[in-house]
N, C-alpha and C positions, 0 to 999 in steps of 0.2 A: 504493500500500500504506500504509494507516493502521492504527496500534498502540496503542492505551492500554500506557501503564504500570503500571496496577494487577494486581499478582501474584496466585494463588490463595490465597495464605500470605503471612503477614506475623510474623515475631517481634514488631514492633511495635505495640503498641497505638494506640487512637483518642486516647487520653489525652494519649500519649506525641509523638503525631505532630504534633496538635493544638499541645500547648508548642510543641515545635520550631518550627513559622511563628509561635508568634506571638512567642516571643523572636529568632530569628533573620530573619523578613520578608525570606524569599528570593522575589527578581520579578527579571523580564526573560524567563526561558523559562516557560511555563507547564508543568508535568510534573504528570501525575494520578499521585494516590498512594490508597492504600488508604481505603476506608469514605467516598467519595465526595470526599474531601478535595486539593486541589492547589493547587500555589503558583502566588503571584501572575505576571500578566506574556501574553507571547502565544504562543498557541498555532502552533508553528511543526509539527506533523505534514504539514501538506502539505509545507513546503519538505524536508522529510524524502524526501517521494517523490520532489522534483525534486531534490535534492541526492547524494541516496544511491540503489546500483544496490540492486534487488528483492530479490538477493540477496548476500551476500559469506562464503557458505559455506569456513569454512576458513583465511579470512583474518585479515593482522592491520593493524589501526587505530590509526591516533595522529589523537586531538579536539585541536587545538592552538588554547587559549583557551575550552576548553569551557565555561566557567560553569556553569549550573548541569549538566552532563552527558547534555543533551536526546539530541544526535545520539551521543551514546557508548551511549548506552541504547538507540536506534536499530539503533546499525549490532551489537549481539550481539542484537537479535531476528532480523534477518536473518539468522544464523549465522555470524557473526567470529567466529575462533577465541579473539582477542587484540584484547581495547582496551586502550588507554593513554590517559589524558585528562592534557593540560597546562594549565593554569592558574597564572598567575602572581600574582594576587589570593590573599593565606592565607584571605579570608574568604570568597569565593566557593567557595576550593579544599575547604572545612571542612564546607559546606553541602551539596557538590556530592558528599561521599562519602560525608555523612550519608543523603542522596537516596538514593544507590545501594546503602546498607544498609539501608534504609527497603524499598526495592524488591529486595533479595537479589539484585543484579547483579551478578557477578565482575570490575569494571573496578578496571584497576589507577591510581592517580590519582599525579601525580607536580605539585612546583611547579617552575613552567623560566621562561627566560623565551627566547624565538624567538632574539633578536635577539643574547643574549649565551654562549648556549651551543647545540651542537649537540641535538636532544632524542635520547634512550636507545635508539639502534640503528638501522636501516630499518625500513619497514613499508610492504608492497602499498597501503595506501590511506592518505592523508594529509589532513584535514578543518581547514582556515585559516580561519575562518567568519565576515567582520564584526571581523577585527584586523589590516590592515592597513594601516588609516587610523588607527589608536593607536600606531605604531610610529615610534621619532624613525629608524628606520634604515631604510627598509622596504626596501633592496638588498639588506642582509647578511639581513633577516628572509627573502627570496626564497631568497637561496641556502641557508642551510638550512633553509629546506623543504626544495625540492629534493634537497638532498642527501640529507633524510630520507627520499625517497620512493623505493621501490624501483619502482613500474609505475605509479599514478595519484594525482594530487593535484586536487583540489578546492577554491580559495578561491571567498568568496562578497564584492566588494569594494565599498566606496560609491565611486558615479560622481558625475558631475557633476550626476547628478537629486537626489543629496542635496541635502536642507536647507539643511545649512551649505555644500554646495561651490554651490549656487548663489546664497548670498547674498554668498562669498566673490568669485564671477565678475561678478553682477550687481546688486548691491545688494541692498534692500528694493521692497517696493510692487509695482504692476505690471510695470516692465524686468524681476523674479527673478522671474517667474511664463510669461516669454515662453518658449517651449521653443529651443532651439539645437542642431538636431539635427545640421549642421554640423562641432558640435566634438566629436560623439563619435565621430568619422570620424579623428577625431586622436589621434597620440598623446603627449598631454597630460598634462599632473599638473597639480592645485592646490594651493599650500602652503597649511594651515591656517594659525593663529593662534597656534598655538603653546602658551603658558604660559596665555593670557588665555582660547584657545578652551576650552568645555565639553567634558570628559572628554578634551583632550589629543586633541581632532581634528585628526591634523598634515597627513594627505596625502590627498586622492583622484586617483584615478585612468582615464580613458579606458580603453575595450577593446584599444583599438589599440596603448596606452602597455604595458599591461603584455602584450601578443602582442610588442611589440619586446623587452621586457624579458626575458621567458620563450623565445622562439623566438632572436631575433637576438643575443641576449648569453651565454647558455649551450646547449652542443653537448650538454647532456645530456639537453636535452627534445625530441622528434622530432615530435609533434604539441598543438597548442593548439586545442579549441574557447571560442565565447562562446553564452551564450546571457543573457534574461531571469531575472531570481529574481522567486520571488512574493514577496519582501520590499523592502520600499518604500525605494528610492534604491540600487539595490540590483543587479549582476548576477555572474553564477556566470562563474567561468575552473575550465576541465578542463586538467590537461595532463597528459601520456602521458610517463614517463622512457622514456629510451635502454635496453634489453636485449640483449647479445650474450651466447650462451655460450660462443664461443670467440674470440679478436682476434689476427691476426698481422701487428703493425706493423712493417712494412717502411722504416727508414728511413737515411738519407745524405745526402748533398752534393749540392746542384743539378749535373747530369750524370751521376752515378753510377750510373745509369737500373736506379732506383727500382720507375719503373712497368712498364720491361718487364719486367722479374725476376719480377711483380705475373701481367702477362699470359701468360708463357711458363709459370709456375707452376700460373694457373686453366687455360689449355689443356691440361694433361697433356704440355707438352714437357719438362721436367725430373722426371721421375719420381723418379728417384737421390734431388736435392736434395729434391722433395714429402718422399718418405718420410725421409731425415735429420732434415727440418725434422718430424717428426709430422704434416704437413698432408694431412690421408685425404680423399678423396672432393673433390680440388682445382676440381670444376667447381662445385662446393656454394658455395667461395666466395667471395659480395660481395666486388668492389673499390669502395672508398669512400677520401676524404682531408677533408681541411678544405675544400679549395672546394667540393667537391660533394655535403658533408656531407647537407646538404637533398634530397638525390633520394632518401634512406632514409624515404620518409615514413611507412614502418610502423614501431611503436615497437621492435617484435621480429626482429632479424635474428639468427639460430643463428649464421653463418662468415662473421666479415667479415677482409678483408686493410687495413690502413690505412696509407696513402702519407702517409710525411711527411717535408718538408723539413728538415732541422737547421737550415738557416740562419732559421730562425721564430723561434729563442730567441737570436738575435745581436742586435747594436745597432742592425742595418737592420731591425728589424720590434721583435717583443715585447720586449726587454731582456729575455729569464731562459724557460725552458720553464716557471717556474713561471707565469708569467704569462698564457702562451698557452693562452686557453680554447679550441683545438680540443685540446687531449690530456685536457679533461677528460670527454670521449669514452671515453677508454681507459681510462676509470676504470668503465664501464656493462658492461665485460667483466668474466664469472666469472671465465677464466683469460685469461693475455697471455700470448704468447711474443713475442719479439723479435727482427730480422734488420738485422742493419746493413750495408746495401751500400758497398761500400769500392771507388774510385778512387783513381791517383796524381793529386796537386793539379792536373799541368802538362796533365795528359788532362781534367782536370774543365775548366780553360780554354776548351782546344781545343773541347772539345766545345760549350761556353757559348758561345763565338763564333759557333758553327757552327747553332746552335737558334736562336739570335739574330738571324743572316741571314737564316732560312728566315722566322723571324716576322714582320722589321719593314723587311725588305729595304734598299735604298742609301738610303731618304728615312724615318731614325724620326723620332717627337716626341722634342720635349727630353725630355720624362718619361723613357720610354724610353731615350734614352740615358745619363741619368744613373743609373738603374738598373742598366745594364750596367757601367756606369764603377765603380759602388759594390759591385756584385757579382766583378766583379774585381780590383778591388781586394782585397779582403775573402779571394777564393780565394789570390791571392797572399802573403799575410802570413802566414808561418808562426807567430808570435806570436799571432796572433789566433785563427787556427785553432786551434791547441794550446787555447788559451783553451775555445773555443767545446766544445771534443770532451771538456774535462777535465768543465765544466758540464754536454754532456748523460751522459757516464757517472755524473757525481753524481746526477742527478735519474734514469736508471731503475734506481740503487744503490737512491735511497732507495724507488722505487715498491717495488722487490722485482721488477723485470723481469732474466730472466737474458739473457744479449745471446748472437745468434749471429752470425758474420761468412760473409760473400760479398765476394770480391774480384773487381770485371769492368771490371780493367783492360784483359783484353784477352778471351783465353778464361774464362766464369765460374767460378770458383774458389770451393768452402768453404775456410775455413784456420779456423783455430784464433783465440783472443785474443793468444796468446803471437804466431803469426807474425803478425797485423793489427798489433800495436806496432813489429814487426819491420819491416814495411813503411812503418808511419806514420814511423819514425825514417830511415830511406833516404829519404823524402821531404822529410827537413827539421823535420820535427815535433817537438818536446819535449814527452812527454804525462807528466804529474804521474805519480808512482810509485802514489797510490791510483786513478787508473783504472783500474790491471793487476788492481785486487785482487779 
């Protein structure tokens, strides 16, 4: 699908429009404008059809580094309800709205800049187009994309076919001209040059570098494609964010069995506890956790149940829930509810022993045993514990998750907050007075 930009109407004159390129000598995208007239630069309409779906009726769009506003102009012929173009350049940004009053195009233009601030809300489609090799951060620039993107994001990145990333690899002369198909099998970065390089070319990056980076470092994107871009040095990453409409995180103390609460729940053997909990139509759904995050490979799941350990945000693994990017998972849900399964410490033991024999039988690896050693540890210490239970009620305080309790210590129990403290304290626990609250 190829589109001129020139409107039936123009407020604008020939005159007027005329000035404008020649005092302002906007180039880099090429964008036709009224009475035959357009600015300098290239004509990117094809990448328009490889980059953007045929249609996006309805939807709303953030151009993140738009320059002059090619693909923002783009994606409301297809029918977006909503663009938003960011641009961090004032003089690009100046030019870029001039354009789209020149063109009578409703895009709302905003100056941001990726890397230092999150951009103005979510939006269904996200467009990173040829700026992430300008970025002195490109991790943090990653994560809010991402964050911005409510279903699909689209960068378009320089690999290692660029220019500069292959003079940076391989020199001048013939060696930079040999292709190395090799290392795009990897995943790689090249550091630019920094200050000295042209236009602040700091970083490229392999397909596979940023599939680890987008798939293996954040639980909130569920699928990555790669393909070629028609733009030279040049290839496109799709990726798919995480969707649930409803999440019910199930979580507690290694042994406080978690997952079967999880199973007997999706079977329809606890109906009482389904319907307390709000959980309608229990076979509907998904069990998923952090280890098997990846078997969700469609982006969209309606009911998912999510198994988590508390001991993730201890000293033996993340240091802090804020840290541990499987819960940033539970953030791709419209609503949470919350279920915290409750054992007495000296049963979570027993039982940790007992899962521990079946697993690794009379001959573990040291691994293994030191694991056990540290997780017993760790069960045993009411000090720490206390610690660990004050930190996760702080962090689903602040999400805004309301907590429900299940005690199976022996027959499965609802109780209340007030008797889980009741209990936690007969066990030896001292839980800060703002947990209760």
């Amino acid at each position: 699908m190829s589109t001129t930009n020139t409107p039936t109407q123009s407020r604008w004159t020939r005159e007027a429009i005329e000035a404008f390129l020649a005092r302002e000598k906007p180039r880099y995208q090429r964008i036709e404008l009224p009475y035959g007239l357009a600015t300098e630069g290239e004509d990117r309409r094809t990448s328009s059809d490889s980059l953007l779906p045929a249609r996006l009726d309805g939807k709303s769009v953030l151009d993140v580094g738009c320059f002059l506003g090619h693909f923002s102009h783009e994606s409301l012929r297809r029918g977006a309800a909503r663009v938003t173009a960011m641009e961090l350049n004032p003089d690009r940004l100046r030019q870029a709205r001039t354009i789209a009053d020149i063109l009578g195009l409703p895009i709302e233009f905003v100056r941001g800049d990726i890397e230092r601030g999150t951009p103005p809300g979510t939006f269904d489609l996200v467009l990173c187009l040829n700026v992430v090799h300008h970025l002195k951060d490109p991790i943090r620039g990653l994560d809010n994309l991402v964050r911005a993107t409510r279903d699909h994001l689209v960068l378009e990145i320089a690999g290692l076919e660029n220019h500069t990333a292959r003079k940076l690899l391989f020199g001048r002369g013939l060696l930079g001209k040999v292709p190395r198909p090799g290392l795009e099998r990897r995943p790689l970065a090249v550091i630019g040059g920094g200050r000295k390089a042209r236009y602040d070319e700091l970083f490229f990056f392999t397909p596979k570098a940023l599939e680890h980076m987008l798939l293996g470092h954040r639980n909130t994107v569920a699928k990555v494609r790669m393909r070629a871009s028609p733009f030279r040095g040049r290839f496109v990453v799709e990726a798919w964010k995480r969707r649930f409409d409803d999440l019910m995180l199930v979580c507690g103390l290694p042994g406080s069995g978690k997952s079967t609460v999880c199973d007997r729940l999706r079977s329809g053997d606890l109906p009482e506890f389904a319907r307390g909990l709000a959980l309608d139509r229990p076979s509907e759904w998904v069990f998923t956790g952090p280890v098997i995050l990846d078997e969700l490979a469609e982006p969209y799941v309606p009911r998912v149940l999510f198994h988590y350990d508390l001991l993730r945000g201890s000293a033996l693994a993340n240091c802090g829930y804020e840290r541990d990017a499987a819960l940033d998972a539970v953030d791709c849900a419209t609503r949470v509810r919350a279920v915290m399964v409750w054992a007495d410490p000296k049963l979570l033991r027993e039982r940790l022993e007992k899962r521990w024999l079946a697993d690794h039988g009379d001959d573990p690896s040291p691994k293994a045993r030191r694991e056990r050693e540290e997780r017993l540890d760790f069960l045993a210490s009411p000090e720490r514990l206390s610690g660990l239970l004050d930190e996760w009620f702080a962090h689903a305080r602040a999400k805004g998750w309301q907590l429900e309790f299940l005690d199976n210590s022996g027959t499965l129990e609802r109780i209340t907050r007030a008797e889980f403290h009741a209990r936690a304290k007969r066990a030896g626990l001292a839980l800060s007075d703002s947990s209760s609250s």
